[in-house]
Structures are given as structure tokens and as C-alpha cells.
N, C-alpha and C positions, 0 to 999 in steps of 0.2 A: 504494500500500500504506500504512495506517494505520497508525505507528510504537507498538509495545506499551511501556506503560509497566512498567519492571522494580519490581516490591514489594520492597522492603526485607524481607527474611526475618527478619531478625533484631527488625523493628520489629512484626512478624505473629505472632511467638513469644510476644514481651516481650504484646501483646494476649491471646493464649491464655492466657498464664498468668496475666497480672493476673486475667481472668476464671474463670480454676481458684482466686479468692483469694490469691496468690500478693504479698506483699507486697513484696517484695524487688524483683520485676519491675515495679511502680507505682514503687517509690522511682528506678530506674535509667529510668524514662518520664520522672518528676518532672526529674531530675536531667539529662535530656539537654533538656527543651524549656522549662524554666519560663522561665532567661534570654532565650530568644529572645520568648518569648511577652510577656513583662514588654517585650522593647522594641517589640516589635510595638505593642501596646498605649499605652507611653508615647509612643512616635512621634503618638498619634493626640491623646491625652489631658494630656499632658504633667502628670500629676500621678502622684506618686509611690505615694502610699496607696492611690487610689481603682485604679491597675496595679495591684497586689499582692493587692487582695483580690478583680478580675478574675480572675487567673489563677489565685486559689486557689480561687477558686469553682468555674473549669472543672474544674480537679482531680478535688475536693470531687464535683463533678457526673459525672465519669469514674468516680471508685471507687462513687459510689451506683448508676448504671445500668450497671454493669461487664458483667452478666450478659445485659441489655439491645441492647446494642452491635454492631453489625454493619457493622464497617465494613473495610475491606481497606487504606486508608490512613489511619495512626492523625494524621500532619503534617496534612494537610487536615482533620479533623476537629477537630484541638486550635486551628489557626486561624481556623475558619469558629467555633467555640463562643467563643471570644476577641471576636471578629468581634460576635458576637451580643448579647453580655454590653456591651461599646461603645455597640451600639446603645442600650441597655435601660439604660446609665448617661445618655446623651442623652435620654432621656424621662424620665428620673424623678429628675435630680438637680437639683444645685447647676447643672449646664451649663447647663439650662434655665432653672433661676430668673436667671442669669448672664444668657443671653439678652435672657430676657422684662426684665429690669432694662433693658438695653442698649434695648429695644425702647421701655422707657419714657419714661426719658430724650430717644427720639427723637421719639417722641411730644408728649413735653413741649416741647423745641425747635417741633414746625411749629406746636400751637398758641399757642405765646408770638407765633409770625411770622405766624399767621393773626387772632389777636389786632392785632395791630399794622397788619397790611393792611388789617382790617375798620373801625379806627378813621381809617387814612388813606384809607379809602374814603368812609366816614361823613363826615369834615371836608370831602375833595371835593366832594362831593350836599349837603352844607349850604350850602357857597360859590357851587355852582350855581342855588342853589333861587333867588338874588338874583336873576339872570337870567330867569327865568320871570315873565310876568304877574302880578299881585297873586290875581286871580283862580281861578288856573290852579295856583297857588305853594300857594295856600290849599284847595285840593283835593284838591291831593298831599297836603298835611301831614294834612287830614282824613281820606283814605283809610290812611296807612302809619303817623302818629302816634298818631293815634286812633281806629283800627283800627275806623271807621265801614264799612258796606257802602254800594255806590253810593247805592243807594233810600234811607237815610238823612241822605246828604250832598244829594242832591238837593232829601229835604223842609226841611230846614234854612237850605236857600239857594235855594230857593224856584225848581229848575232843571228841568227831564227828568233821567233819569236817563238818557239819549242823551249828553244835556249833558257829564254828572259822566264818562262812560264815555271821552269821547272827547277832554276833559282832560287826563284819567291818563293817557290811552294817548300824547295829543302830549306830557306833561311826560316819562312815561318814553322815550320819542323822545329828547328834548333831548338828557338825562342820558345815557342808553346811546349816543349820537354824541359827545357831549363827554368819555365817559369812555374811547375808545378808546385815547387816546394814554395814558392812565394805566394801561390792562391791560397795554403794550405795556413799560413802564415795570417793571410788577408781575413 
């Protein structure tokens, strides 16, 4: 058996008559839930002003669609519009730009740090290039330096471009075996 939930009679009156205009009966609604509403709210938001004008809104938003209103528990409703108004200060305020600030910040940190890897990466591949051939050294740097395409470094150095391909491909070899223990490192 599905336990029935008992209505508050008295909270189903206080609705009827706000909605006959009844203002007396809004100010004793007002008066029985704003406190709790206010710490609902502040619990989530923890800012004093930005509760206050939450829970006047719902108010505000209660006595405008009074007439509107169909609901049978008025606590569920003044919480769920609470609830919603929360939401709706997360997308469009200060929380967000708070956020997105915080978000920046962190931003800023990985690329200062990927800055910094890319340059102790760079200093690595330069200390490497020693190592390489003269020939082989000098084909890297024309392909990644001076941003030559094979067929050019080929005519230049009087090679195949088989030659210049196959170069790159053992210079990047080198470096991408040499450079494991520095990712491992990274």
C-alpha cells in the first residue's frame, strides 16, 4: 500500500485565499517560509544579498501568478522556485564570472608550464641535433627551420627527394628515441 501524503489544510486555505487577493494570507505564507527559504538558499550561495533578493523574487513571482497557481503543496513549490532562481543566479552572475576567473587563472598556470616544457623541449632537440650527421642535422634544420618542403631541400642540395624524405624520417627517429626518457621525466 502507497502511504498518502497528508496536505496541510491550513497551508491549502492560506493558497485559496492569497489567490481570492487576500493579502493578509500572503503576508502569514511570507512570514512562515521566507526564513527557511533564505537559509535554504544561503546554504547553497552563501551570500547574503544575492538570498534575499532570491527569495523575494519567489515571493514577488507567487503574488504575480497567484491566480495562475495550481499546486496542492505550496513547501514544494516555494522550494523547487528557490531551487530554480539558484540555478538562474549560476548562469548569469558574479558565480560564473567567479568561475570563469578561477578557470582563467588555471589556464594561465598550464600555459606558463607548457611554455616552459616547450622550451625544455626545444633546448633538448637543439643538444640533440649535435648528435646527428652534418648532413642529416642540416636537413632537419632545412625542413623544421626553414620551413623548406622536401623537393626544395632536395634541389638545393643537389639530393632525390627519396634522399631529403628519408633523412627526416631517421633524424626524427633519433630524437623521438632519445627523447623518451625526457617525456617520462615530463
Amino acid at each position: 500500500m502507497i502511504p498518502i501524503k497528508i496536505v496541510d489544510i491550513t497551508e491549502v486555505n492560506l493558497l485559496r485565499a492569497i489567490q481570492n487577493d487576500d493579502q493578509i494570507a500572503f503576508k502569514q505564507l511570507f512570514k512562515k517560509y521566507w526564513s527557511k527559504l533564505f537559509i535554504y538558499a544561503f546554504n547553497v550561495l552563501n551570500d547574503k544579498d544575492v538570498c534575499k533578493d532570491i527569495v523575494q523574487e519567489v515571493f514577488v513571482d507567487l503574488w504575480q501568478r497567484r491566480y495562475d497557481i495550481n499546486v496542492t503543496d505550496i513547501s514544494s513549490y516555494l522550494y523547487k522556485a528557490v531551487k530554480n532562481q539558484i540555478f538562474k543566479q549560476f548562469r548569469n552572475s558574479k558565480f560564473k564570472n567567479r568561475i570563469l576567473d578561477d578557470f582563467d587563472l588555471f589556464q594561465a598556470e598550464i600555459n606558463i608550464e607548457s611554455t616552459l616544457e616547450y622550451k625544455e623541449l626545444s633546448k633538448r632537440v637543439e643538444e640533440l641535433m649535435a648528435y646527428l650527421p652534418e648532413q642529416r642535422r642540416n636537413i632537419y634544420r632545412m625542413s623544421r627551420d626553414e620551413d623548406l618542403s622536401n623537393k626544395e631541400i632536395a634541389e638545393k642540395l643537389n639530393l632525390s627527394v627519396q634522399t631529403v624524405k628519408n633523412q627526416i624520417s631517421a633524424a626524427l627517429k633519433f630524437i623521438r628515441n632519445s627523447l623518451k626518457n625526457f617525456y617520462a621525466l615530463l
